[in-house]
ZATORMI-975999 format. One record per residue: x, y, z of N, C-alpha, C in turn. Coordinates in steps of 0.001 Angstrom, whole numbers, padded with zeros to 6 digits, always signed. Atoms other than C-alpha are relative to their C-alpha. Layout:
N
XYZXYZXYZ...
This chain:
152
-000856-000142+001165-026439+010141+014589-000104-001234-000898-000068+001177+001184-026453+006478+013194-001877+000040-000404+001190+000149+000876-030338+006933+012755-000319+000822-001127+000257-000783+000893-029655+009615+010849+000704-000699-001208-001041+000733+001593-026884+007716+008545-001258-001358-000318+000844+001025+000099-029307+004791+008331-001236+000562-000463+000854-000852+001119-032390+007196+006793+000748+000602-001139-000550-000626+001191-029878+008838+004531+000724-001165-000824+000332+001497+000544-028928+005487+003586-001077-000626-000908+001300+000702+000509-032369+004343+002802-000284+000821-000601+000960-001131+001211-033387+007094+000882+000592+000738-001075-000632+000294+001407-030660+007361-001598-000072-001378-000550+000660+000905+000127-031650+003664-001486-001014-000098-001328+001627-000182+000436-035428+004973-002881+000699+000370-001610-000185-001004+000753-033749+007544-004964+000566-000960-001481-000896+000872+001021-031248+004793-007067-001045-000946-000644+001397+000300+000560-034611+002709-007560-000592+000106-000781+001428-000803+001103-036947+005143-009076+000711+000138-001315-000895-000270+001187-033907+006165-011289+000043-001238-001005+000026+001413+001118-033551+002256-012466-001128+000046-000496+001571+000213+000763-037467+002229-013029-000157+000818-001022-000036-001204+001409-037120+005222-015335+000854-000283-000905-001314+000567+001474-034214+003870-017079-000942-001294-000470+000738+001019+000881-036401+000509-017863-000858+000653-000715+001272-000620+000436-039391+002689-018464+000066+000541-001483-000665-000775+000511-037396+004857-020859+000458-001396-001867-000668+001216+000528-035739+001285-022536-001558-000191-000264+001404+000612+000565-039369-000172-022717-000548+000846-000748+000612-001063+001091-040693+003201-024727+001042-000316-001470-000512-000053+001066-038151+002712-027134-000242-001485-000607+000181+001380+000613-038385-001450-027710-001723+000129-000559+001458-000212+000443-042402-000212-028006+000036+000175-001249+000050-000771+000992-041355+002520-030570+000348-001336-001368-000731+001032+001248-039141-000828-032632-001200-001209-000450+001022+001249+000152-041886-003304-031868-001009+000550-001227+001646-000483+000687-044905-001292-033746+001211+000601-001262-000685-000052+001215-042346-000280-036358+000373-001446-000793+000403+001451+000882-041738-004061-037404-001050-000624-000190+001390+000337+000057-045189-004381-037264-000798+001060-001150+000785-000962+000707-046016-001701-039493-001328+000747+000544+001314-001131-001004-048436-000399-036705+000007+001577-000186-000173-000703-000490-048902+002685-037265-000883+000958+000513+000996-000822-001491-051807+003456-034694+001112+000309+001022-000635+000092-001321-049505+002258-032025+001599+001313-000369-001260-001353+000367-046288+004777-034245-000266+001143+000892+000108-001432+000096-048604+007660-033682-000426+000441+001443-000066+000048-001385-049084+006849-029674+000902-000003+000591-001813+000129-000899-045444+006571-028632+000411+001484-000080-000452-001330+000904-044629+010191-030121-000813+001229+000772+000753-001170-000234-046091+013531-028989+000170+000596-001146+000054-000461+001598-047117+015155-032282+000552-000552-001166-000604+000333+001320-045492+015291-035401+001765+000424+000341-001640+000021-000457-041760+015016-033949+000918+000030-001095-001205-000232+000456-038864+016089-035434+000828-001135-000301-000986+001618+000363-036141+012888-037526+000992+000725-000795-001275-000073+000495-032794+013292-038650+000414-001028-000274-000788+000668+000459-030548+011511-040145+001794+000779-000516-000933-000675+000457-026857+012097-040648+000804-001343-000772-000426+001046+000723-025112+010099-042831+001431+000924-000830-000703-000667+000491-022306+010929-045394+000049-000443-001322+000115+000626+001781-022435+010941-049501+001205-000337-000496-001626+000525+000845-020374+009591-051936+001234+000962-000391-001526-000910-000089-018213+012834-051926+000605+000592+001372-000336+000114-001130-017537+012288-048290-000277+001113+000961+000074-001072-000714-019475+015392-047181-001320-000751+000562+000694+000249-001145-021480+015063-044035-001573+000534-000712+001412-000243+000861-025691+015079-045217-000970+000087+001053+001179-000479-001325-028513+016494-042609-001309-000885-001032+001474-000039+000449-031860+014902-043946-001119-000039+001017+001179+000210-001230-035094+015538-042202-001023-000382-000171+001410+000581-000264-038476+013903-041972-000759+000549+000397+001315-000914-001336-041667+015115-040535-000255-001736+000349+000175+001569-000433-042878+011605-038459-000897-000048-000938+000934+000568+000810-046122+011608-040739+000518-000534-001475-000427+000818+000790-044230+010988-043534+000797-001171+000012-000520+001155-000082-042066+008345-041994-001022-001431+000397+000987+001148-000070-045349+006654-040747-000773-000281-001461+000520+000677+001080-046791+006614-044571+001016-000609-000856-001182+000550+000610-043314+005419-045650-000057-001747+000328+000018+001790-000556-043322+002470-042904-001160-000867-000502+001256+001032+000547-047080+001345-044036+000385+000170-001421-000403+000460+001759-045851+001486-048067+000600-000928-000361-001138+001682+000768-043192-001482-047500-000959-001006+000089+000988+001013+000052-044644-004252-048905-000531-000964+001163+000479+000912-000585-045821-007189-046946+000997-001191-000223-001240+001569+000295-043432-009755-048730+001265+000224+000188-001070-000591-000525-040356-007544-047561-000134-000011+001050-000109-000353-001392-038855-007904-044575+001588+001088+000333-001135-000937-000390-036663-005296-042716-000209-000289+001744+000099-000017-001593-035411-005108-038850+001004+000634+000055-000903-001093-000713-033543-002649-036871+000359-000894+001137-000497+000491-001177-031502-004720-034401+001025+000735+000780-000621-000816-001066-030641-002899-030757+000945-000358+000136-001211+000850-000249-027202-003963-030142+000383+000797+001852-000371-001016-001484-026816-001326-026744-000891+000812-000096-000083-000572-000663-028651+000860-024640+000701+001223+000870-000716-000951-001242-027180+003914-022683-001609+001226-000176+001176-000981-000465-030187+005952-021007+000399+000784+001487-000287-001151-000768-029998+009322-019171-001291+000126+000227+000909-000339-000103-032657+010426-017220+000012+001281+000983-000179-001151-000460-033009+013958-015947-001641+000120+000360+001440-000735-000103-036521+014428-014330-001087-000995-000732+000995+000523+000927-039053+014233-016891+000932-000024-001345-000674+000202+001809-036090+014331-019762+000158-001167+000383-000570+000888-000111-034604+011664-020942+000421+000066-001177-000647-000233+001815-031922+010636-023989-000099-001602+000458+000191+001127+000181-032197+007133-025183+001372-000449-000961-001556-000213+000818-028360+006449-026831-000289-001551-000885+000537+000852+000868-029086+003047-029136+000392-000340-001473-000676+000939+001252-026553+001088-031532-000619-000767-000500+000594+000133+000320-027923-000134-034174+000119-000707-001501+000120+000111+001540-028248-002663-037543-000826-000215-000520+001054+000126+000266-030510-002356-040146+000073-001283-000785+000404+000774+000564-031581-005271-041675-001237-000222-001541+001539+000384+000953-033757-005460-045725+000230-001330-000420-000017+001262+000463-034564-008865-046781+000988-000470+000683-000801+001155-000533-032220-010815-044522+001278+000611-000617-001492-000798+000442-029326-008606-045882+000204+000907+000794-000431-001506-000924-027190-005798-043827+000244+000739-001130+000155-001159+001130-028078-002706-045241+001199+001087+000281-000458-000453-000936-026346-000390-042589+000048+000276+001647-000320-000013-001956-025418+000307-038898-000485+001478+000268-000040-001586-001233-025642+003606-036459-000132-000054+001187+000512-000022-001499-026660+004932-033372-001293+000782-000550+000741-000830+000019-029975+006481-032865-000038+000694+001707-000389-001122-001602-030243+009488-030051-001507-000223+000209+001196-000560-000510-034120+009631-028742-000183+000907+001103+000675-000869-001015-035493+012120-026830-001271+000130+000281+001377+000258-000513-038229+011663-024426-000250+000741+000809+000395-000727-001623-040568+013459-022065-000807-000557+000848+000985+000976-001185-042501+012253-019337-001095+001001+000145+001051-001048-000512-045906+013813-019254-001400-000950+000597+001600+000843-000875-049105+012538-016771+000890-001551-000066-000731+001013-000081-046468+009609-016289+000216-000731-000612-000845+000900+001371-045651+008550-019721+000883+000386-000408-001246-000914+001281-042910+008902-021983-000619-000221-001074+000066+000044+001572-043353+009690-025296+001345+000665-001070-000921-000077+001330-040994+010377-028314+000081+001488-000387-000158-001605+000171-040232+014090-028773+000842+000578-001232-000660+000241+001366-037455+013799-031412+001390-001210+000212-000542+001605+000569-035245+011179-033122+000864+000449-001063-000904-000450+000878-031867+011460-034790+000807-001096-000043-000774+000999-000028-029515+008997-036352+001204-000120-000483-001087-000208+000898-026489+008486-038070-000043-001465-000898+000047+001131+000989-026341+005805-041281+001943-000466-000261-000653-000143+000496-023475+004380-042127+000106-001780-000513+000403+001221+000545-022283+001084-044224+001831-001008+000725-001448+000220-000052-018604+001319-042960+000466-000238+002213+000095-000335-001626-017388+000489-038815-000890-000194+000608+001475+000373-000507-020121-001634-037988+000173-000622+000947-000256+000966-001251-018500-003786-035566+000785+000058+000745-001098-000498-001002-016854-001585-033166-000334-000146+001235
């Protein structure tokens, strides 16, 4: 009996493990996705991603109604290579929260943007990843903008 509690032990042990390695794994796909975006890479954009993935944005206009906009990624990768060179912008992570189901995964990711050394706006972004031949890649990507409740 205790060799049995002592394998079932050790192998929710294994199990809590693999789960952390997928949560870094998961965390490291996304600091990839930010890295080659302040880099204006976008070889390395169009390697993180499986296809032409799905982008949202939710935000809200100046007559306080809620605004869906969507992207195709190819146009957000000829957007990111159009900012100049003498502009700078950064998206700083402020949190983490990663789910991992399998081969899903959601990537949860507070967030300020930064143009020229000015705050532009805040959010969260949601990612969704899959794990295929033991990568993740980028499946779709949704955010919310806002300029208001940035430092909750």
């Amino acid at each position: 009996m205790k060799q049995l509690l002592l394998i079932l032990i050790f192998c929710m042990g294994l199990n809590v493990n693999a789960q952390e390695t997928e949560t870094e794994n998961v965390k490291a796909k996304v600091i990839e996705f930010f890295d080659a975006f302040h880099k204006q890479d976008t070889t390395a954009l169009k390697t993180i991603v499986k296809g032409d993935i799905k982008m949202q944005s939710i935000s809200v206009n100046k007559e306080g109604k809620t605004v869906l906009q969507e992207e195709s990624y190819k146009n957000f990768i000829k957007s990111i290579a159009s900012i100049p060179k003498d502009k700078t912008f950064e998206e700083k992570l402020l949190s983490f929260d990663i789910k991992v189901d399998g081969n899903m995964a959601n990537a949860w990711t507070r967030y300020e943007f930064w143009f020229n050394g000015k705050f532009s706006h805040c959010g969260v972004n949601s990612f969704q990843l899959i794990k295929e031949d033991g990568e993740w890649k980028i499946i779709y990507l949704v955010d919310t903008r806002r300029r208001e409740g940035c430092k909750d």
